[in-house]
C-alpha positions in Angstrom: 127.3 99.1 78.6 130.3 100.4 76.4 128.6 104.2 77.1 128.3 106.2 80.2 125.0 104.9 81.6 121.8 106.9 82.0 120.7 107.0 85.6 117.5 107.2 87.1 116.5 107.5 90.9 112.9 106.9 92.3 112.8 108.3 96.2 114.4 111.8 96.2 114.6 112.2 100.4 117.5 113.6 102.6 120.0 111.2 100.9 118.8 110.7 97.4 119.0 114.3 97.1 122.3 114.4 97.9 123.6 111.2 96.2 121.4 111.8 93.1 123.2 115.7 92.9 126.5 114.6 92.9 125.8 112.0 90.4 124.3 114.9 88.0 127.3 117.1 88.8 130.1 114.2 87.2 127.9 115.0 83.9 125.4 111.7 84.0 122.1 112.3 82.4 119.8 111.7 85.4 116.2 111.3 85.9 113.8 111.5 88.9 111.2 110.6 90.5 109.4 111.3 93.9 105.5 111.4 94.7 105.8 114.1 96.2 105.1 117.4 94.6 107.1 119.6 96.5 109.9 117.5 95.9 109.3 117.5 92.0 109.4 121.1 91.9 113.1 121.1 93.2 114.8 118.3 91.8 116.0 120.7 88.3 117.7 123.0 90.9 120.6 120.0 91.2 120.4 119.2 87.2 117.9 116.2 87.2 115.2 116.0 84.3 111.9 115.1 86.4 109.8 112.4 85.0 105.8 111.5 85.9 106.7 108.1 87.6 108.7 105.1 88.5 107.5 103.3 85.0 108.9 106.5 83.2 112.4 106.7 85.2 112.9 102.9 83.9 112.3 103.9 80.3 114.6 106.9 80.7 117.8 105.0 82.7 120.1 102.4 82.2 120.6 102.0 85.9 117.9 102.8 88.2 118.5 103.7 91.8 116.0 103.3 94.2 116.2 104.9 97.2 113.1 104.2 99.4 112.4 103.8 103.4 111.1 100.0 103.6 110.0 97.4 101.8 106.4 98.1 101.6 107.6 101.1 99.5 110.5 99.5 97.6 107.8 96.5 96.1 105.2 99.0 95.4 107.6 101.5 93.5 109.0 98.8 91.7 105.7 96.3 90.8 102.9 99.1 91.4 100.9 101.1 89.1 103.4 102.5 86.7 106.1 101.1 88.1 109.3 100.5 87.4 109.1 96.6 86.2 106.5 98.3 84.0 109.0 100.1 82.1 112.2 98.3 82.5 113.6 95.4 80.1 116.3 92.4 80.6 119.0 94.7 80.8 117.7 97.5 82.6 119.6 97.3 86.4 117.6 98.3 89.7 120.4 99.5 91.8 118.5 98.8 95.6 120.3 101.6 97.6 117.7 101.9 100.4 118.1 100.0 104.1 115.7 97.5 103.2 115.5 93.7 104.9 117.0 90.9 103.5 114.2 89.4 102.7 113.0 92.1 101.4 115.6 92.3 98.7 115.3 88.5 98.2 111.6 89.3 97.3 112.1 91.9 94.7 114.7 89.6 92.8 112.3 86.3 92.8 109.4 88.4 91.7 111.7 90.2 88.5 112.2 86.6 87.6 114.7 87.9 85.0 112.6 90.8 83.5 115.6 93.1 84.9 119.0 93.0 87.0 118.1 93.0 90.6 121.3 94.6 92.4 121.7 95.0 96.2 123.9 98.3 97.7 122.9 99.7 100.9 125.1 102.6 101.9 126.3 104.1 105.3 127.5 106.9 105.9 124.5 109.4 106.2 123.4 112.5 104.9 126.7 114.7 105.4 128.5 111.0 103.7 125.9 111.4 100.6 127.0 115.1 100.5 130.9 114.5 100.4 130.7 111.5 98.5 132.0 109.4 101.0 129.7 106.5 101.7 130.5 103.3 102.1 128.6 100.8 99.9 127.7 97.1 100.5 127.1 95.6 97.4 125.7 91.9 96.1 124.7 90.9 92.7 125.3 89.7 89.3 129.2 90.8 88.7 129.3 92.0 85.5 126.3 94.5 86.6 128.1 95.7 89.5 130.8 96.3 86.8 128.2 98.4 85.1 127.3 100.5 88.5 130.7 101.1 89.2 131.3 104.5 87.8 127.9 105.7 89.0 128.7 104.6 92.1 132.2 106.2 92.1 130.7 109.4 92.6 129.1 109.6 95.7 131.6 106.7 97.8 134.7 106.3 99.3 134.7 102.7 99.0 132.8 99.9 97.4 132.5 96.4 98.9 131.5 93.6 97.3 130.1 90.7 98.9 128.6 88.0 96.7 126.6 87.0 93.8 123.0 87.0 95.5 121.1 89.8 95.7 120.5 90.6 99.9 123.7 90.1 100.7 124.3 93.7 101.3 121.1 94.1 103.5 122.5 91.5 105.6 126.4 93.8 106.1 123.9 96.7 106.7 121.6 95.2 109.3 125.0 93.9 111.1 126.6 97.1 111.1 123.0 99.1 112.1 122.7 96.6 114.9 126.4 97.2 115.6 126.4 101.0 115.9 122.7 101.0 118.2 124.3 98.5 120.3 127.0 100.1 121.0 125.2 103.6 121.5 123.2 102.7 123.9 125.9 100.8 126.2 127.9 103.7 125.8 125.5 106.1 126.8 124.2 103.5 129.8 128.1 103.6 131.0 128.8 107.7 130.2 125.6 108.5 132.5 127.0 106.1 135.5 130.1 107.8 135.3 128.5 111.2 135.2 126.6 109.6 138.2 129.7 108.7 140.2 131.0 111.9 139.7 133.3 112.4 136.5 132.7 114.9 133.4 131.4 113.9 130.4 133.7 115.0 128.4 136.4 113.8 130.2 135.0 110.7 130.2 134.7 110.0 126.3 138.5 111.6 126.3 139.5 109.2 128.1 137.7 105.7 126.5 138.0 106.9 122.8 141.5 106.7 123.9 141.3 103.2 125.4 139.6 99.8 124.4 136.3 101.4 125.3 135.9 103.4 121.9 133.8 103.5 119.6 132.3 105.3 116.9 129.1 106.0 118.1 131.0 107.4 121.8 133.4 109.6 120.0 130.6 111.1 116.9 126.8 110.7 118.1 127.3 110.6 122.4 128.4 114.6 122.2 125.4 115.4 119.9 123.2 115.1 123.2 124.5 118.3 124.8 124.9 120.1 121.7 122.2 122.2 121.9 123.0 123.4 118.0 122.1 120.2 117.3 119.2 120.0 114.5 118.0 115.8 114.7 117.0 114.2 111.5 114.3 111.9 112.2 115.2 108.9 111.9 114.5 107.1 115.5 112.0 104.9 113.2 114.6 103.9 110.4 116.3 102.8 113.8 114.0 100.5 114.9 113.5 99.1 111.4 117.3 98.2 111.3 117.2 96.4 114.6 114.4 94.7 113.6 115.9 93.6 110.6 119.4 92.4 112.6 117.3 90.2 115.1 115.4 88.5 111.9 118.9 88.0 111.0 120.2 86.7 114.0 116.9 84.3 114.8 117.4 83.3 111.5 121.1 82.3 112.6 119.8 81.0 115.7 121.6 83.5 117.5 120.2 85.2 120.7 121.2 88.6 120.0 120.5 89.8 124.0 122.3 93.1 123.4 120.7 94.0 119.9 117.1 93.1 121.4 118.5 95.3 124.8 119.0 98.2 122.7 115.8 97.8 120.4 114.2 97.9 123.4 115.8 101.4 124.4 115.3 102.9 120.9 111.4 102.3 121.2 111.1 103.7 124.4 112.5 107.1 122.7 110.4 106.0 119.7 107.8 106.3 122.0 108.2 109.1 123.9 108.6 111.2 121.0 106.0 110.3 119.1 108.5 108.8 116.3 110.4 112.2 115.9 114.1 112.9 116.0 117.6 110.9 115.7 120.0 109.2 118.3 120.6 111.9 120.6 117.1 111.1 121.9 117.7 108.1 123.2 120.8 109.5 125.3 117.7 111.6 126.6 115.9 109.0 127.1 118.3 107.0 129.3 118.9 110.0 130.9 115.3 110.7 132.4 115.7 106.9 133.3 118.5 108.0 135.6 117.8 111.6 136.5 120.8 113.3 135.5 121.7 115.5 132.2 124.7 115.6 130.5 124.1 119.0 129.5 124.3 120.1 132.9 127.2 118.6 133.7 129.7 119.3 130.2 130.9 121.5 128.1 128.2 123.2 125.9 128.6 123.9 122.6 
């Protein structure tokens, strides 16, 4: 691909948006798709050319990025009615940018069979990441594709991590670090609430750790969302319990017990649950927090 590649993206949602708009803004011809209408009707406001379907992105792109919320979705975008194996060829690339399982990844690769380039490249980060270009991407696949991707994926990271040959291999880096951060939110918030309990402040208290071998990401940037009552939550308690369940498929695959991810699974449902599948991690600080009858907001420093 001696020529800037054409890019395509199928799922235009909270990051695709963002990634997909900064990719237009660095001058690549870009093409999208989303089923849904409202979404269609947007996407020329950031400079992407809107096509009818996933089949018509892959006839339009050199690279395709697909940016769904699970595998169900990922398979049926890619092998469904007008998909995009229906319009790709051998050297069209499907750059898998969504959280999907490994196995899920594994399955889109075995079933291209070499009709097109399977990559895998999961991102963290989040929304406000996808809006500063700062994400961090965990990419497996063929190298000299990846070689290909590179200057698309430039634009919207801050760094680029390669990890093998086979497709997957990203998925797995993102379930361990998804698994990572949950389990560590929720003993974090377990331990901030017995403290709060005992009598100290809540702020004081993640001064003190994110100063000492307590911290953590997820104490010193998510724990403070729960009092924030400027706080706007995202939705995405249910992508949460996807992740988790795709770190303990992981870690029974490995024959590893995983107590703490399966602790904080466990947690993360219960908010899940409680509110009826709406909102983002500040709920489950909520949530632990009508366990134990006290509320950080009461007891900090409001912003």
């Amino acid at each position: 691909m001696t020529t800037a590649p054409r890019v395509g993206i199928v799922g235009v949602g909270r990051m695709g948006w963002h990634i997909a708009a900064r990719i237009a803004a660095a001058g690549f011809h870009v093409t999208a798709f989303d089923p849904r209408p409202e979404v269609m009707q947007e996407i020329g406001s950031i400079g992407l050319k809107p096509a009818a379907s996933s089949r018509a992105v892959a006839e339009a792109s050199d690279v395709t990025i697909l940016m769904v919320l699970d595998g169900q979705q990922a398979l049926d975008a890619t092998f469904g009615t007008d998909g995009f194996a229906d319009g790709a060829h051998s050297d069209s690339i499907l750059l898998c940018m969504a959280s999907l399982r490994p196995s899920d990844v594994r399955a889109l690769d075995e079933r291209a069979d070499g009709r097109f380039i399977v990559l895998d490249a999961p991102v963290s980060g989040g929304v406000e990441g996808a809006k500063a270009g700062s994400l961090t991407v965990m990419a497996s696949g063929d190298p000299e594709a990846l070689d290909a991707v590179a200057p698309v994926l430039k634009h919207m990271s801050s760094a680029i991590y390669r990890l093998g040959e086979r497709p997957g291999l990203g998925a797995v880096m993102k379930s361990i670090n998804q698994s990572m951060f949950l389990a560590s939110l929720v003993s974090s918030a377990e331990m901030l609430i017995a403290g709060v309990k005992a009598g100290l402040d809540p702020d004081q208290v993640i001064e003190v750790v994110s100063r000492s071998s307590g911290d953590s990401w997820a104490l010193r940037n998510r724990l403070p969302l729960a009092w924030r009552t400027n706080y706007v939550s995202g939705g995405a308690l249910g992508l949460m319990l996807k992740d988790l369940a795709s770190g303990i498929d992981l870690a029974d695959e490995a024959g590893v017990d995983a107590v703490s991810t399966r602790a904080a699974a466990t947690v993360v449902r219960e908010a899940y649950e409680r509110h009826a599948g709406r909102g983002d991690d500040p709920l489950i600080v909520e949530t632990l927090e009508a366990r134990s009858g006290v509320m950080l907001r009461e007891r900090a420093s409001v912003l």
